[in-house]
C-alpha positions in Angstrom: 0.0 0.0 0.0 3.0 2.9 1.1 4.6 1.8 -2.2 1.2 2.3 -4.8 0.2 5.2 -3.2 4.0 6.6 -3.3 4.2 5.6 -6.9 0.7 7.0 -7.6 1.4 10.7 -5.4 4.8 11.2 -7.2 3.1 10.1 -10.9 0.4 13.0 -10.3 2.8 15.7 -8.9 5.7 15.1 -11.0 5.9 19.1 -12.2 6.6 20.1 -8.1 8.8 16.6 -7.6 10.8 17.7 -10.2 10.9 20.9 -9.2 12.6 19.8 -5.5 14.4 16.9 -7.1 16.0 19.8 -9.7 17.4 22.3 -6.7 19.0 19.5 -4.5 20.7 18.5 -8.0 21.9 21.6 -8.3 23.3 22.0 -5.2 24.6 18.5 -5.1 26.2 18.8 -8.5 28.1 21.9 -7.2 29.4 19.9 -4.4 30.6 17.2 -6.4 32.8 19.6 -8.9 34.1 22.2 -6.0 35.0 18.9 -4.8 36.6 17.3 -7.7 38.8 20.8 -8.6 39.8 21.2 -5.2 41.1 17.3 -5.5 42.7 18.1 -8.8 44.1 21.2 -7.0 45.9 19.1 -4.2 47.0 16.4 -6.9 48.5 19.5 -8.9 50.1 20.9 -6.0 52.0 17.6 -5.3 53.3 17.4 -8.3 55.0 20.2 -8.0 55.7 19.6 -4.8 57.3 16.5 -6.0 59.4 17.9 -8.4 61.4 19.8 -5.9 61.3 17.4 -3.3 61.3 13.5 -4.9 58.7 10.9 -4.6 58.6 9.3 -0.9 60.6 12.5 0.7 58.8 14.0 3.5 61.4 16.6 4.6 65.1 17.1 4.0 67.7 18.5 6.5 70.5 21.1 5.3 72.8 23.6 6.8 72.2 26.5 5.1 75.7 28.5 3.0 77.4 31.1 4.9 76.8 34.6 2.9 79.7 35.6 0.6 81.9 38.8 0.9 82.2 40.6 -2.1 85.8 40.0 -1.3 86.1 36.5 -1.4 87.4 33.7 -3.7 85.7 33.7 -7.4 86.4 31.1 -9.7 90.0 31.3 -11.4 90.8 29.6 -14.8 94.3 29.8 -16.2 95.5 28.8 -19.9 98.7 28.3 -21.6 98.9 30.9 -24.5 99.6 29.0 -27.9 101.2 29.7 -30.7 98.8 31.5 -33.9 99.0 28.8 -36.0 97.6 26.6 -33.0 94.2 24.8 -33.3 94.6 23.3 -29.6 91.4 23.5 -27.7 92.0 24.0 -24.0 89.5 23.5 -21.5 89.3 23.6 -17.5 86.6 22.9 -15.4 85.3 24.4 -11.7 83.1 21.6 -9.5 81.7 24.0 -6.5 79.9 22.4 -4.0 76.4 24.6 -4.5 73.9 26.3 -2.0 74.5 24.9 1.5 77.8 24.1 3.7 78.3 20.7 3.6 77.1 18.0 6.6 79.2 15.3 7.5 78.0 11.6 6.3 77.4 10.7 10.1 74.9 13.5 10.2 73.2 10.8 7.9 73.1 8.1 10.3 72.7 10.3 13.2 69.5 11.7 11.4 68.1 8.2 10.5 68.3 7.0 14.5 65.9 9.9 15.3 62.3 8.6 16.7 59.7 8.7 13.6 62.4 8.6 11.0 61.5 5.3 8.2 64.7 6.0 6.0 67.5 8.6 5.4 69.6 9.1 2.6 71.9 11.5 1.9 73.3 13.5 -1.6 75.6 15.8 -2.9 75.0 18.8 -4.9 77.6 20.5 -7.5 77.7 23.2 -10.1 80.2 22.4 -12.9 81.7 25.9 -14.7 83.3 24.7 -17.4 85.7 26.9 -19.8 86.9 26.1 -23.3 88.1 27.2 -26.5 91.7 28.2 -28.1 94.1 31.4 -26.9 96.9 32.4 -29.4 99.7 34.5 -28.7 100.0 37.7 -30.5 102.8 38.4 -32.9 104.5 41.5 -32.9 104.6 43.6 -36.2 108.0 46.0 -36.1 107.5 49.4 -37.8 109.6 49.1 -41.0 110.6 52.8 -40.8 112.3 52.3 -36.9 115.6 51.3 -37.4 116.5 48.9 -34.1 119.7 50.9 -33.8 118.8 53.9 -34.4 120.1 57.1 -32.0 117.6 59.7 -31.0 118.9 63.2 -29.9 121.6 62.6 -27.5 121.5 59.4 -26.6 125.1 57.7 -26.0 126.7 56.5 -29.1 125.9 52.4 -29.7 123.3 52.3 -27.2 120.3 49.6 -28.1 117.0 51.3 -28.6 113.8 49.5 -27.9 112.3 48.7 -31.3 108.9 50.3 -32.2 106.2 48.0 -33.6 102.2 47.0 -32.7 101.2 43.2 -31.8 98.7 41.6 -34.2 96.5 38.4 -34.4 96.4 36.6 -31.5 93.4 36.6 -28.7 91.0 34.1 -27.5 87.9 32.7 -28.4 86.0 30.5 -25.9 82.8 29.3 -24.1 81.5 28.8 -21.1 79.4 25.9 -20.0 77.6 26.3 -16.9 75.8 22.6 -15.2 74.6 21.2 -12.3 75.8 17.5 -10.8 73.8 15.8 -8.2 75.4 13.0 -6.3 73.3 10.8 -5.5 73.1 7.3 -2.8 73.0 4.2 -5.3 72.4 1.9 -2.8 69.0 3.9 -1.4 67.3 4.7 -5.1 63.9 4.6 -3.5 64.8 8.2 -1.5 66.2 11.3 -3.2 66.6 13.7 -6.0 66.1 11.2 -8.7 62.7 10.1 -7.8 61.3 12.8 -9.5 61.8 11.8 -12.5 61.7 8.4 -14.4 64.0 6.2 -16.5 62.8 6.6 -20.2 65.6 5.1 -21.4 68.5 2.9 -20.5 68.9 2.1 -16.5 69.2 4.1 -13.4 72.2 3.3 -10.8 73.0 -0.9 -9.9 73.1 -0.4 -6.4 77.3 -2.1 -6.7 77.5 1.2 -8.6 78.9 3.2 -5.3 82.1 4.5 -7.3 81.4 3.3 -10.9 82.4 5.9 -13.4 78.7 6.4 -14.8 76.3 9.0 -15.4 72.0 9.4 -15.5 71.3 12.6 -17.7 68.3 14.9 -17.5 66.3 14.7 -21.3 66.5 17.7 -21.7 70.2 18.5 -21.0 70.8 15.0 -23.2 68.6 16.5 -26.5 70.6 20.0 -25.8 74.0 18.0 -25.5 73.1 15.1 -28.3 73.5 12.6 -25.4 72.5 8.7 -26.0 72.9 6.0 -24.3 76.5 5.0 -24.3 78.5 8.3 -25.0 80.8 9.9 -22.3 80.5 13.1 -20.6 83.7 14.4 -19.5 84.0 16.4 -15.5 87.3 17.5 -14.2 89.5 15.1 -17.1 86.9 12.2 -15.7 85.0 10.3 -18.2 81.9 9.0 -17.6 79.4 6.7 -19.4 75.9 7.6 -20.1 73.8 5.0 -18.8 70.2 6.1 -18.8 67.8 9.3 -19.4 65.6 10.3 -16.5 62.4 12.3 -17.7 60.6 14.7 -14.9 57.4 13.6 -13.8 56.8 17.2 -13.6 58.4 20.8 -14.3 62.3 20.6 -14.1 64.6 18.2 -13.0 66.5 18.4 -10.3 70.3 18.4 -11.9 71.5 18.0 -15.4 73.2 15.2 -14.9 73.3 12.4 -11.8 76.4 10.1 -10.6 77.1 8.2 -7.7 77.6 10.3 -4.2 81.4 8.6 -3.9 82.3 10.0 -7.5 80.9 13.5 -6.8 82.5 13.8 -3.7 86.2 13.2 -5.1 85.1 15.2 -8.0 84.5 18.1 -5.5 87.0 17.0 -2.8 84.3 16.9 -0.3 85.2 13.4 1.0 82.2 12.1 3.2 80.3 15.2 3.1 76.8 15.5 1.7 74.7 18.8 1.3 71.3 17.6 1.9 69.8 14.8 3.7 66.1 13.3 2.5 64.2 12.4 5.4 61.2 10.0 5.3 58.6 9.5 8.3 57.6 6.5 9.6 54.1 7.9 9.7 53.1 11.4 7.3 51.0 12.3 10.0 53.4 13.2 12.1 56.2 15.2 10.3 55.8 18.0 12.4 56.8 16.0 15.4 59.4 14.8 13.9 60.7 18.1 12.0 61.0 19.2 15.4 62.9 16.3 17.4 65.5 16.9 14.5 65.8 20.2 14.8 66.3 19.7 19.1 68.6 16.9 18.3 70.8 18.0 15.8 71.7 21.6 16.3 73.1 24.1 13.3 70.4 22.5 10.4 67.5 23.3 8.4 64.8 21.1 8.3 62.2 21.6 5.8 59.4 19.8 5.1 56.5 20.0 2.0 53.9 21.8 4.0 57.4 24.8 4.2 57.6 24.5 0.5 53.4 24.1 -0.2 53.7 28.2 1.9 55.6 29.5 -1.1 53.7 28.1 -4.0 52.2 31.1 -5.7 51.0 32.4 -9.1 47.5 30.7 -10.5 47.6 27.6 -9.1 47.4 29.0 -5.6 45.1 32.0 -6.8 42.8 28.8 -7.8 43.0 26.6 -5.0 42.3 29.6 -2.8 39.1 30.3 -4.9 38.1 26.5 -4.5 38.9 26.2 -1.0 37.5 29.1 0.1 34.8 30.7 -2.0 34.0 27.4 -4.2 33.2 25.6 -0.6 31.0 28.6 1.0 29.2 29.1 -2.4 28.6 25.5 -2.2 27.4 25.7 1.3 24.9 27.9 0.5 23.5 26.7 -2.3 22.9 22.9 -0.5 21.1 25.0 1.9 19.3 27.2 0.2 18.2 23.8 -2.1 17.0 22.3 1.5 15.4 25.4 2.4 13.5 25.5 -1.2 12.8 21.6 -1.0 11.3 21.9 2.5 8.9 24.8 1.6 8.2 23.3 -1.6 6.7 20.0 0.3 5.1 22.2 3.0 3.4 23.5 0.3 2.5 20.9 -1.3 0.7 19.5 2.1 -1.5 22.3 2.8 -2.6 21.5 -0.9 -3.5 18.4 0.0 -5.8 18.7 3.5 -8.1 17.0 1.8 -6.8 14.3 1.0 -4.6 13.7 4.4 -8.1 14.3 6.3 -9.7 12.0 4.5 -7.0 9.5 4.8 -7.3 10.1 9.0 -10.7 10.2 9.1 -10.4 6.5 7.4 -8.3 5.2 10.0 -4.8 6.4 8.7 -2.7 7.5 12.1 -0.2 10.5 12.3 2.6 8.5 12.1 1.3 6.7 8.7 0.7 10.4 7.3 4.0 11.3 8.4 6.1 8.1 7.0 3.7 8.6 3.4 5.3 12.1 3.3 8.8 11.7 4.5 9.2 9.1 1.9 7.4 10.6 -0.6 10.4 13.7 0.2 13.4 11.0 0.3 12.2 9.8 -2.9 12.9 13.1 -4.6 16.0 13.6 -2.6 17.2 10.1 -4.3 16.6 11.4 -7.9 17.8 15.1 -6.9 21.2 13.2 -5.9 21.1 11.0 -9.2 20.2 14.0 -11.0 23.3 15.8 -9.0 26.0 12.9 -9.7 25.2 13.0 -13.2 25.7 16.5 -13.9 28.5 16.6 -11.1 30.1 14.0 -13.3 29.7 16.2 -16.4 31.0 18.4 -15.0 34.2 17.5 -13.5 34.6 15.4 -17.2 34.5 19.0 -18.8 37.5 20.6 -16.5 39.4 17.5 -17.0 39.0 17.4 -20.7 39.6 20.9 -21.5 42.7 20.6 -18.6 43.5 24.5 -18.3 47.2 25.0 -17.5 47.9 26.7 -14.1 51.4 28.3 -13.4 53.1 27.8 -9.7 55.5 29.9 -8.9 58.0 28.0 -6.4 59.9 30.6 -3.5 63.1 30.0 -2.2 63.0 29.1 1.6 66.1 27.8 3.5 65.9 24.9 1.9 63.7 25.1 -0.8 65.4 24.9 -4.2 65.0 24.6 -7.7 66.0 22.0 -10.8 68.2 22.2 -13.5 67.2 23.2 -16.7 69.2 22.7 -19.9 72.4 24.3 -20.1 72.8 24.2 -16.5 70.9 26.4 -14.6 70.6 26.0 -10.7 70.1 22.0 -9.9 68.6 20.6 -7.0 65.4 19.1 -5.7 64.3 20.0 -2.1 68.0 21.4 -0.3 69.7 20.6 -3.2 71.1 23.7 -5.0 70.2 27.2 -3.3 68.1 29.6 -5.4 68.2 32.3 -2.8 66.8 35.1 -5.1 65.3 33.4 -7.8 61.8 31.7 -8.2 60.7 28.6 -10.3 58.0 29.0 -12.4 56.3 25.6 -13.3 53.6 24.9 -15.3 50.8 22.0 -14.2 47.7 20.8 -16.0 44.5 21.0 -13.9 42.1 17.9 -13.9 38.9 17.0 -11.6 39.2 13.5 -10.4 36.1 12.4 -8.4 36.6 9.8 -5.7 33.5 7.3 -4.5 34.0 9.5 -1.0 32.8 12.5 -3.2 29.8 10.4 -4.8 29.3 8.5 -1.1 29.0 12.4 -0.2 26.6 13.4 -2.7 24.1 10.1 -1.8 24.4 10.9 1.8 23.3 14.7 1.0 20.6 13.8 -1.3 18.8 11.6 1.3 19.5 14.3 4.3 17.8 16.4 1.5 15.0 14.8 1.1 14.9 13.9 5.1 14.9 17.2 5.9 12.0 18.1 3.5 9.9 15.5 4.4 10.4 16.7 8.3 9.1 20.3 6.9 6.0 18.5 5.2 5.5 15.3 8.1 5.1 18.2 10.6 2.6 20.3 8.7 0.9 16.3 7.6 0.7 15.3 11.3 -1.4 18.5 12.7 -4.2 17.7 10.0 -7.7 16.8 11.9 -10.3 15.2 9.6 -12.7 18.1 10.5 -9.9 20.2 8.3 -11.1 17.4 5.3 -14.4 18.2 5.9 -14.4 22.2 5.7 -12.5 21.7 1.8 -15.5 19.4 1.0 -17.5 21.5 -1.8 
């Protein structure tokens, strides 16, 4: 009977059910894509996130550089002047250890036997300056009309004059390459810098590579430099082999080229020193806790973790996430309640259109609570297609902002241990506290999408029904204060 009389009500007022039904759509469907952006703005942020910091990094632990005098040491290069008829290319190279002071490799360990710490791993950063090209000598051109023994005015008879001439030819001609190296832990290559990116071609690091004379290049830097697999790249008069290409999952990567921490550290004489130290957590819910028994335990460092480098993401990605997190959740807020406010008028309504037909219904034996239940369900009902109504253009439209995918631009700050990558060419290298970029910023460009999760459409169910439960209660209260007598004053 509650089921062909439900059927039947919902059949003969299908214009004001799908009038309730439409607004807790709405409302829902808002939910759902607020919901889904806001998603797709956390899954955005991460990957950039990631690109500075590595996949499985919670925080890394530096010491950050002492600040230069404009006094001190600058790179020096010196070259052997050849003769002009010399082709000889001469070349020197500069390794720098680059951005922070260096830790000792027992910080490593020490760091790792800190409570909450799952793994530790350690790296080296290093900026390669790299001069070549040829420098002739000059030749000196005398001036035909100078005798070489000439005498000017009274100069003492047979004294030797100094010939008069100009030097021609001669000069230099040279470049300067500018790179970043990242030493990097073979035997750990589930932590660290390289984890932001993937092997596209060849291998990464065999973890009985610890001093093997072999390289990982960035794509990029390889298309720029016309690496493949199996060439040499030469650092400091060392040659190394080209094993693989790593690819970025996202923005830059975080050196132009990678080689084993033992290698980088006799390449820079910085025997057992690292400059950064990836950290993971035994349990990402408590970084904080454990950012800060580091920072007690180990004195003179800089831990930072990715909620320090999530506070200096900027540009439209942050202007966006703001927007959905802030005014895409209140706008959504209050349209759901404006929808439940609408839905439970619109079923009041509809019950003081129908006093004749609930009084009749009591004065045949129909209780309060069976008026009540009738209209309540009658309200969940159109709660349940609201929601299905709601998924399905939720769904839309999350589909649509993950098919047209608008590009969003984050800008990364430097903190003290936030850094950037290396592009082609060698700009500043890194990943999280690898090379410093004090001054600079890294711009990176992301691809928005709007993945919805079942918690999203468990969400929109669970409003639809508190929808229609909250409509009904509106509608069961006006239902439940009917008296037959109000049946028989309608009666024409």
């Amino acid at each position: 009977m509650f089921f062909t009389y439900l059927r039947r009500e919902l059949r003969r007022r299908r214009k004001a059910a799908l009038v309730v039904a439409s607004g807790l759509a709405l409302g829902i469907a808002l939910v759902i894509v607020v919901s889904s952006v806001s998603s797709g703005m956390e899954k955005a942020q991460g990957k950039v996130l990631q690109s500075l910091y590595g996949l499985g990094t919670d925080m890394t632990v530096t010491k950050a550089a002492q600040a230069q005098s404009s006094t001190g040491e600058r790179p020096r290069f010196q070259f052997d002047a050849r003769g002009s008829d010399s082709d000889e290319e001469q070349s020197s190279d500069r390794v720098m250890v680059q951005g922070f002071q260096t830790l000792a490799t027992s910080t490593v360990s020490k760091v790792g036997t800190q409570k909450g710490v799952s793994d530790v791993v350690g790296g080296l950063s290093l900026q390669v300056v790299k001069v070549s090209g040829q420098f002739r000598q000059g030749q000196f051109q005398q001036d035909q009309q100078s005798g070489g023994g000439n005498q000017q005015g009274g100069g003492q008879p047979g004294a030797q004059q100094s010939p008069e001439g100009r030097v021609e030819g001669g000069g230099a001609d040279f470049d300067v390459n500018n790179y970043s190296v990242y030493g990097t832990d073979v035997t750990k290559p589930a932590l660290g810098p390289l984890t932001s990116s993937k092997i596209t071609s060849g291998r990464t690091f065999k973890s009985s590579e610890t001093n093997a004379k072999v390289v990982v290049a960035d794509k990029s830097y390889a298309k720029e430099k016309k690496l493949v697999i199996g060439d040499t790249v030469t650092i400091k008069s060392v040659k190394y082999k080209v094993i693989g290409i790593a690819t970025p999952d996202s923005g830059d990567a975080a050196a132009n080229l990678y080689i084993p921490l033992k290698q980088a550290q006799t390449l820079s004489d910085s025997k057992n020193k690292v400059t950064t130290i990836y950290v993971k957590a035994s349990d990402s819910q408590q970084i904080s806790a454990v950012k800060s028994t580091i920072q007690k335990n180990i004195s003179g460092t800089t831990v930072t973790t990715s909620a320090d480098l999530a506070d200096t993401v900027s540009g439209s990605l942050s202007t966006a996430s703001d927007l959905a997190s802030n005014v895409g959740k209140w706008l959504s807020i209050a349209v759901l309640v404006a929808a439940f406010l609408v839905a439970g008028l619109l079923t009041s309504s509809a019950v003081s259109r129908r006093v004749r037909e609930f009084g009749t219904l009591k004065a045949l034996g129909w209780k309060s609570g069976r008026v009540t239940r009738q209209v309540v369900g009658e309200a969940v009902v159109n709660g349940l297609v609201g929601g299905a109504l709601g998924i399905a253009l939720g769904l839309g439209g999350a589909y649509v902002v993950t098919a047209i995918s608008p590009t969003l631009q984050a800008e990364v700050g430097s903190t003290g241990g936030a850094v950037g990558g290396g592009g082609p060419g060698g700009g500043m290298g890194g990943g999280m506290g690898g090379p410093a970029r004090q001054t600079a910023s890294k711009a990176l460009d992301v691809a928005l999408t709007a993945p919805v999760a079942l918690s999203t459409i468990a969400l929109a169910v669970g409003l639809a029904v508190t929808g229609g439960l909250i409509a009904g209660a509106f509608g069961g209260w006006r239902a439940s204060r009917l008296r037959p007598a109000d049946a028989l004053r309608r009666v024409e």
